[in-house]
Every structure is written in structure tokens, then in C-alpha cells.
C-alpha positions in Angstrom: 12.8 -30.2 3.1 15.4 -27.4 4.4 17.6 -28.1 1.5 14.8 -27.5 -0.4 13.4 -24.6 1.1 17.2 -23.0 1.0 17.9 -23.8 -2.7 14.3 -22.2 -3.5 14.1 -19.2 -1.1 18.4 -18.9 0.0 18.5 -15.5 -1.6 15.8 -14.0 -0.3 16.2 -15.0 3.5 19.3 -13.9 3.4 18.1 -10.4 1.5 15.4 -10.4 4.2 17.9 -11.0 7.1 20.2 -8.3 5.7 17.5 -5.6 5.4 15.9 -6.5 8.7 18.9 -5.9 10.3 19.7 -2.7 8.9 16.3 -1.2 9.5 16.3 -2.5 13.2 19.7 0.1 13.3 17.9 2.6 11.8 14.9 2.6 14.2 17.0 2.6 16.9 19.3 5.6 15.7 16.5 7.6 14.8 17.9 8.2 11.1 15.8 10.9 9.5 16.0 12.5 5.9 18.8 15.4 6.0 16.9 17.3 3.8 15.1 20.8 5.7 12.0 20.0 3.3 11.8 16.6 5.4 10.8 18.3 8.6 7.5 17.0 8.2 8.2 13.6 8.2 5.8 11.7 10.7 7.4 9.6 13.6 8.2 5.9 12.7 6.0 4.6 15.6 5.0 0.6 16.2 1.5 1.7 14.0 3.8 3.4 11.5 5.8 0.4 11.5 2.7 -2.2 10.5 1.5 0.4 8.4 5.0 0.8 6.3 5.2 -3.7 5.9 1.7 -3.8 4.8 1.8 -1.1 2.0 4.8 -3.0 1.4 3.4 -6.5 1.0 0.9 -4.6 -0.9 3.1 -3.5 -3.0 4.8 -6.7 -3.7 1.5 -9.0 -4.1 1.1 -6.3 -6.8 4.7 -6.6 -8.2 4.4 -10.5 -8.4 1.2 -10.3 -10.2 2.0 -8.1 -12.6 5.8 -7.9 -12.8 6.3 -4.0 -11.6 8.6 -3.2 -8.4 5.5 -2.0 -6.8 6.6 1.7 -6.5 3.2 2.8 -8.5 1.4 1.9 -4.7 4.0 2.8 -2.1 4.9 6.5 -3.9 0.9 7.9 -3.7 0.3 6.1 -0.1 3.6 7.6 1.3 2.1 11.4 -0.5 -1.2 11.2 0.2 -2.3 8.9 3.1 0.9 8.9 5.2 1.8 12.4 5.2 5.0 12.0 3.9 6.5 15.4 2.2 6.1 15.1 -1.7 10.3 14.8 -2.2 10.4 12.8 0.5 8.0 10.2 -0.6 9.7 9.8 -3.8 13.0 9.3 -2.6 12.1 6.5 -0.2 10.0 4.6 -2.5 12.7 4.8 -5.1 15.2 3.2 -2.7 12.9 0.5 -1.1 12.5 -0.4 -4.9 16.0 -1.2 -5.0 15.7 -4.5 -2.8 12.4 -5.8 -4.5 14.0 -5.4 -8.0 17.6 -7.4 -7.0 15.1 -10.0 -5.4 12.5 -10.4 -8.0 15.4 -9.9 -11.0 17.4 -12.5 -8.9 14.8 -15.2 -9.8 13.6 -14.4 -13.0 17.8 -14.8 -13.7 17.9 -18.3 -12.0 15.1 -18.9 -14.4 16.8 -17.1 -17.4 13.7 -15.3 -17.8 15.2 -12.6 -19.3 16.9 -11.0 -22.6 20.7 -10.2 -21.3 21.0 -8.1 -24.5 17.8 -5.8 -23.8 18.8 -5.8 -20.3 22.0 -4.6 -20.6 21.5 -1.1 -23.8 17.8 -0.5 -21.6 19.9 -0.5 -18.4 23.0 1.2 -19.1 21.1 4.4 -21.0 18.2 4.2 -18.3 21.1 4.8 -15.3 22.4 8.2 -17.7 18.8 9.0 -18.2 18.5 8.3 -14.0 21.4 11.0 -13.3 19.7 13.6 -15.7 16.2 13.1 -13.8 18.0 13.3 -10.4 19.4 16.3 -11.7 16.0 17.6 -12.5 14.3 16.5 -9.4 16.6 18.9 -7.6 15.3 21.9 -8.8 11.7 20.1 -8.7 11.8 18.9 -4.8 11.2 22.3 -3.5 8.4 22.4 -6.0 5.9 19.8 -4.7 3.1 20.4 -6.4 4.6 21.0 -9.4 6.5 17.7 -8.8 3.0 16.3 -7.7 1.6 16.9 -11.3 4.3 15.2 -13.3 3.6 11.9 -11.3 -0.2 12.3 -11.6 0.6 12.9 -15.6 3.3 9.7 -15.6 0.0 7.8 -13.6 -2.0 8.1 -16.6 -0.1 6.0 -18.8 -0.4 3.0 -16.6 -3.6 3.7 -15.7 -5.4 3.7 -18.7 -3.2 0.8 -20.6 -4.2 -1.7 -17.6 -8.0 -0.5 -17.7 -8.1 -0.8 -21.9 -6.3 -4.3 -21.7 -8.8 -5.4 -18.5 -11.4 -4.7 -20.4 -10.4 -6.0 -23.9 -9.8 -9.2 -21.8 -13.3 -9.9 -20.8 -14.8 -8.7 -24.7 -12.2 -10.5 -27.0 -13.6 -13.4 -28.7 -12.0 -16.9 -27.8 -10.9 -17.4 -31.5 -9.2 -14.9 -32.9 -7.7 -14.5 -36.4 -4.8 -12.1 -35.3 -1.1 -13.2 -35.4 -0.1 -15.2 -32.7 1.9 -13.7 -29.3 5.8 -14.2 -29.6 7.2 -16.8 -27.4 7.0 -16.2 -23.3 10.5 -16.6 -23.4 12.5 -15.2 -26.8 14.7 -12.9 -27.6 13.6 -9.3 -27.6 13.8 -7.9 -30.8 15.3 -4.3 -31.2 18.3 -2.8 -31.9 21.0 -1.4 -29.6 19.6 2.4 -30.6 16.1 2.0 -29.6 16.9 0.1 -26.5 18.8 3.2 -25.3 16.4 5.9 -26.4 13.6 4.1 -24.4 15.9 3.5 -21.2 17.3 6.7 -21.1 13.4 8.2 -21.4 12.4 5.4 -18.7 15.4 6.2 -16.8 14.7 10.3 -16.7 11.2 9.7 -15.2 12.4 7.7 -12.9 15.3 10.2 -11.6 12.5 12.4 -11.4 9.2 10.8 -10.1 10.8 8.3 -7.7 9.2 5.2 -9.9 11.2 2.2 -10.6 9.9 1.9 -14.4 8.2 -1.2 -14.1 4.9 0.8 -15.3 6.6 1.9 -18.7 8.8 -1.2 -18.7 6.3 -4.1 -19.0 3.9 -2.3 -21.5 7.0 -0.3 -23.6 8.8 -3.7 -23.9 5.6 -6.1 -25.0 3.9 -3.4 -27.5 7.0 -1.1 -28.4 9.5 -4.1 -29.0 7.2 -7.4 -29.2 8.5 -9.3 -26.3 7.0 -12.4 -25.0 5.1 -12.7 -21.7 8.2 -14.2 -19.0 10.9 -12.7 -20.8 8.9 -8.7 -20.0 8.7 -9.7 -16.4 12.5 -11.4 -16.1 13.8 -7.9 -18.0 11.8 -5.2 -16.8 12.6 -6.3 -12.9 16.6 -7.2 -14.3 16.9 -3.6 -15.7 15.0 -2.1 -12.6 17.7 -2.8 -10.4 21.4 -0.4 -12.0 18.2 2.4 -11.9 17.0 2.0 -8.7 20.3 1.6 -7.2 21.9 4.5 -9.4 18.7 6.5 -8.5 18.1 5.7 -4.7 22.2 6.0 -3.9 21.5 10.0 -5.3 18.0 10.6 -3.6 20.1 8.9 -0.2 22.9 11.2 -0.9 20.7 14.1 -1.5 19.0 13.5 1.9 15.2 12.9 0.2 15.5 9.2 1.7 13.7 8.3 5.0 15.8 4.8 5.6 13.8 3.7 8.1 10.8 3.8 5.8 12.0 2.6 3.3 13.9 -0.6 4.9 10.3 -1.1 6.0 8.5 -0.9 2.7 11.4 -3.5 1.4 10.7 -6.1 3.6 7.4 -6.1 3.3 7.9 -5.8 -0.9 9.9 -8.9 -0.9 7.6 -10.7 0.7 4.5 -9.7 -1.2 6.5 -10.6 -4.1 7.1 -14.0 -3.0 3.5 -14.4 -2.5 2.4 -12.8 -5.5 4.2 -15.0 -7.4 2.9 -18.5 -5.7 -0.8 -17.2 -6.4 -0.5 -15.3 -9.3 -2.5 -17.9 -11.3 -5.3 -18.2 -8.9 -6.3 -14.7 -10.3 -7.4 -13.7 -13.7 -5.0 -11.4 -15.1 -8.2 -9.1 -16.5 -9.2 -8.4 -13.4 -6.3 -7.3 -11.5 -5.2 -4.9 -14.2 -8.6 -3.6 -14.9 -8.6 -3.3 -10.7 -5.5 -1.5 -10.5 -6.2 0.3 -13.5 -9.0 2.1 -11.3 -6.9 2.2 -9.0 -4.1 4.6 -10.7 -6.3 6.5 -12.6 -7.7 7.6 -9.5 -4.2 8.5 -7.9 -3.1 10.3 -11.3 -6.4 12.2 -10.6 -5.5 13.0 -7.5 -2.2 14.5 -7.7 -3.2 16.3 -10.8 -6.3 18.0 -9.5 -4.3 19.0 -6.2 -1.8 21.2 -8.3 -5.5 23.1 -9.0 -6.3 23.1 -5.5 -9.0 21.4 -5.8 -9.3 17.8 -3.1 -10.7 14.6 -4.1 -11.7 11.8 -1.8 
């Protein structure tokens, strides 16, 4: 049985053990982002602390079912609820990211759930187009409601692709004379230059809203490109990780990280993810996009209609 256990879940104790550890140092140090614009950062209290793993295993349970690195609920919790400064929030969500993408790429890899070819032109553009939009969220962190407004416009996207396909899902007919659905697990076709055109666009938005792409990924990569089902989740999560890491190393150098936070939000990522992925067919896949669907369109509301001044609910 602990063989078993081991072989199944070795990599993500060990993760877990690892991040624990480093986030036990961090609470006791006191390590706060450097940045002046982070003097608003609330205190990492024991309530802070439940708070922080249960957005996280929110977060992952939402990852697992729907293969995203579960920035798209952290980022607008951190902003809105938690009182986290705008910069601030999007540097620490794009770091904890980092963890949840190396665990949930890590098994999709064991699983060969993913296209090495995609993975490696959508990567290696996405980490250039990840420097650019660092570059850019420099001059946009002291900005935050104009950085506010870009992530409420990026929201939309998701937003309304989940609601359209959550809906379609519950008024398609049960024969259907359309083409069938490429393989869960093929190749992803493409060629080298669109790969890189669509990373490096993923990657910019990324560098600048603090998401780990998962919400372009898994849609751009099944209705831009024609990829199967498995091979989305096993690629999007696989090319996640170089932009996370490339992206959360500059927003940790930059000082826009709180590491407590976001050592937090990872633990309790990589656990929702674990779950998510045991249950995910205990749940109809209609209604959990059409579910979070509402869900972002509300957020992307949100930050959009702030940059008016005007408050919603």
C-alpha cells in the first residue's frame, strides 16, 4: 500500500514537503513584498492563513476540473476580497502558479498526456512574450486601476467561452452529424510559427496580468489548433510551468511577490488539484464551466466597472 501510495503521489509529497517548509520560514521571518506599493499588504494571521489554503484548494479543485493553474480564482480574491494591493495580487498568484503547474504538468508527463512539440515552440516564445509583459507591468503596477481593467478585459474571454460551451452542452442534440473530435491524446497540429505567435501573445498577458494562461491555453489550443481533450490539459499545464517560473522569478525580483501568500495559495493548489482530478468525473463538465463561467464574467465585471468608479456587489 505505501509503495503504492509513493509511486502514485512521490512527487507531490515531496513538492508539498518542500513548499511547506519554505512557507513555515517565511511566516516566521516575516518576509513582506519590497515593493513601497506593497505597504498595504494585510498581516498573514492564523485566519489569513486558512483563508490563503482554502482559496488555494479552491483554486486547485478548479484546476483539476478543468485543466487551468487556478490563477483565474486566486488573482480577483487576493484584489478584491483580501485586500491585497492590485500589483501585489498579481505577482503572488503568478508565483504560487508556478508549483501547481510543475505538479499538475509532472503527471500529465508520467502519463504522456501531452504534445512535446507544441510544448516546447508555445513555451519557449510564451517565456519572450513573459519578459515583454513583465516589462510592461512595470510601468502598469503603479497604475492599478488601469492594471485592474486589462485583467477585467482578459476575464471576458474565459468567461464567456465557458458560459457559451455550458450552455451548448445541455442544448446539443445526442446525435450529431458534425465531424468527429480528434483523438484525446494526438499530436497537435500546427506549425512551429503559429505555435510561437500564440505563446508569445499568451506569454505577454501573462507577464502582465499575473495569470498562468491556462484560460487562453485550453480553449486557444482545442479551437485554434484542433487538439484532443487529454493532450490540451497535459500541454497547457506542461507549457504553464517555463512562464510561471520565468514570470514569478521577475515579479519576486521586482518585489510584487508576497511569499508567504503565495507558498500558502500553492499548497493548498496542489492539493485541490489532486482532488480535482480523483472526482472530476463525478461532475458534468456543462455545469462546472457554465458555473464558473458566471463566475468570471462577474469578476471581469467587476474590475472593469471599478476603473469607472462605480462598485458592484
Amino acid at each position: 500500500m505505501k509503495d503504492s501510495f509513493m509511486k502514485k503521489y512521490g512527487f507531490v509529497t515531496i513538492l508539498l514537503i518542500i513548499i511547506i517548509t519554505a512557507a513555515i520560514i517565511s511566516l516566521a521571518f516575516n518576509l513582506t513584498p519590497s515593493k513601497a506599493g506593497a505597504a498595504g499588504v494585510p498581516a498573514i494571521t492564523g485566519q489569513y492563513i486558512i483563508i490563503l489554503l482554502l482559496v488555494g484548494l479552491c483554486a486547485g479543485l478548479l484546476g483539476g476540473w478543468i485543466g487551468t493553474g487556478g490563477c483565474s480564482v486566486m488573482l480577483p480574491i487576493l484584489d478584491l476580497w483580501l485586500g491585497f494591493p492590485t500589483a501585489i495580487a498579481v505577482g503572488t498568484t503568478l508565483f504560487a502558479v508556478i508549483f501547481t503547474a510543475v505538479s499538475g504538468g509532472y503527471g500529465h508527463f508520467k502519463r504522456h498526456n501531452l504534445d512535446k512539440r507544441a510544448t516546447l515552440w508555445i513555451g519557449g516564445a510564451g517565456i519572450v512574450g513573459v519578459v515583454i509583459g513583465s516589462c510592461l507591468f512595470t510601468f502598469l503596477s503603479s497604475k492599478s486601476k488601469l492594471l485592474g481593467l486589462i485583467i477585467g478585459i482578459v476575464f471576458l474571454w474565459p468567461s464567456i467561452r465557458m458560459i457559451y460551451e455550458g450552455i451548448k452542452g445541455y442544448t446539443k442534440k445526442a446525435v450529431s452529424n458534425k465531424p468527429a473530435t480528434p483523438p484525446a491524446t494526438a499530436p497537435i497540429p500546427g506549425k512551429p510559427a503559429g505555435f510561437s505567435v500564440f505563446g508569445s501573445l499568451v506569454g505577454i498577458f501573462t507577464g502582465i496580468v499575473g495569470l498562468g494562461g491556462g484560460y487562453a491555453l485550453v480553449p486557444g489550443l482545442i479551437y485554434i489548433f484542433g487538439a484532443g481533450v487529454y493532450v490540451t490539459m497535459g500541454t497547457s499545464l506542461a507549457i504553464m510551468v517555463p512562464m510561471a517560473i520565468v514570470g514569478g522569478t521577475i515579479k519576486l525580483a521586482q518585489g510584487y511577490v508576497y511569499l508567504s501568500a503565495a507558498l500558502l495559495l500553492a499548497t493548498g493548489t496542489i492539493l485541490g488539484a489532486q482532488i480535482g482530478a480523483a472526482t472530476i468525473k463525478k461532475f458534468k463538465p456543462n455545469t462546472l464551466k457554465l458555473i464558473f463561467g458566471i463566475y468570471f464574467l462577474y469578476v471581469a465585471a467587476k474590475f472593469i466597472t471599478i476603473f469607472f468608479g462605480i462598485q458592484i456587489f
